[in-house]
C-alpha positions as CSV (number, residue, x, y, z in Angstrom):
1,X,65.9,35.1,9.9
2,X,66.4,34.2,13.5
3,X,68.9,34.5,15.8
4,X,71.4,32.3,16.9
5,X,70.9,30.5,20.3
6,X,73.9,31.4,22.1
7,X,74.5,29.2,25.5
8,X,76.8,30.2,28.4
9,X,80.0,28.3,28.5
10,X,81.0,27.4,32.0
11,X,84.7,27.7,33.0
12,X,86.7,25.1,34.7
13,X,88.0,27.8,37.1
14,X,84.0,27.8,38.5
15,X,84.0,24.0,39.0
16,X,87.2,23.8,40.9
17,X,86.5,26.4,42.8
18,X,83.6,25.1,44.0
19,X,84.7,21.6,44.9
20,X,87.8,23.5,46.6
21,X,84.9,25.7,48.8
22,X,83.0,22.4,49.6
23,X,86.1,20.8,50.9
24,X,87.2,24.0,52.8
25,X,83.9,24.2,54.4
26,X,83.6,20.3,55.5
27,X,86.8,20.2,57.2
28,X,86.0,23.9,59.2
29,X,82.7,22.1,60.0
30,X,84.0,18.9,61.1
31,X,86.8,21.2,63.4
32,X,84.6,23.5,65.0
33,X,81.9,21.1,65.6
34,X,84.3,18.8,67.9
35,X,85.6,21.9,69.3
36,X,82.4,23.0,70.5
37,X,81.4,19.3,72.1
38,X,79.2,17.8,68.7
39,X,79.6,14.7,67.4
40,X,77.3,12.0,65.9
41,X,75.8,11.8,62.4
42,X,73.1,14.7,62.7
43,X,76.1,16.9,63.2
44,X,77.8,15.6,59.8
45,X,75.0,15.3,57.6
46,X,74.0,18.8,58.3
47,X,77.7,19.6,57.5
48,X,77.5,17.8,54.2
49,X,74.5,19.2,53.2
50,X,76.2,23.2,54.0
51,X,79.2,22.1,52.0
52,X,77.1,20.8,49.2
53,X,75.3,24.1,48.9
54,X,77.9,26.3,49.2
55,X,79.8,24.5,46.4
56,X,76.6,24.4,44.1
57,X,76.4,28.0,45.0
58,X,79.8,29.4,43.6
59,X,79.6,26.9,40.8
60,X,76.2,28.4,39.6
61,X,77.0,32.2,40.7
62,X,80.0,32.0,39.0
63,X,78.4,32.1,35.3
C-alpha cells in the first residue's frame, strides 16, 4: 500500500493579501521617492520589482 499524496491547498486570504501588500508598497514607494527628490524610470522599476517581491513573498510564506 502507499500513501496518499496530500498537496497543500492555498487560501484566498494569502492571494489577496499579497496583491493588497504589493499595492501598499508601490504607492509608499512612489510617495517617498518624490519626497526625497527621485524621479525617472530606474526609480519605478526598482519599485516594481520590491513590490513584486514582497507580494510573492507573503503569498508563498503564507502556506
Amino acid at each position: 500500500m502507499t500513501a496518499a499524496r496530500s498537496r497543500i491547498k492555498t487560501g484566498k486570504a494569502s492571494l489577496i493579501g499579497g496583491i493588497a501588500v504589493g499595492i501598499a508598497t508601490m504607492v509608499l514607494w512612489v510617495a517617498v521617492t518624490r519626497d526625497l527628490g527621485f524621479s525617472g524610470g530606474a526609480a519605478l522599476a526598482l519599485g516594481v520589482a520590491v513590490s513584486v517581491g514582497l507580494a510573492t513573498w507573503i503569498r508563498v510564506a503564507d502556506l
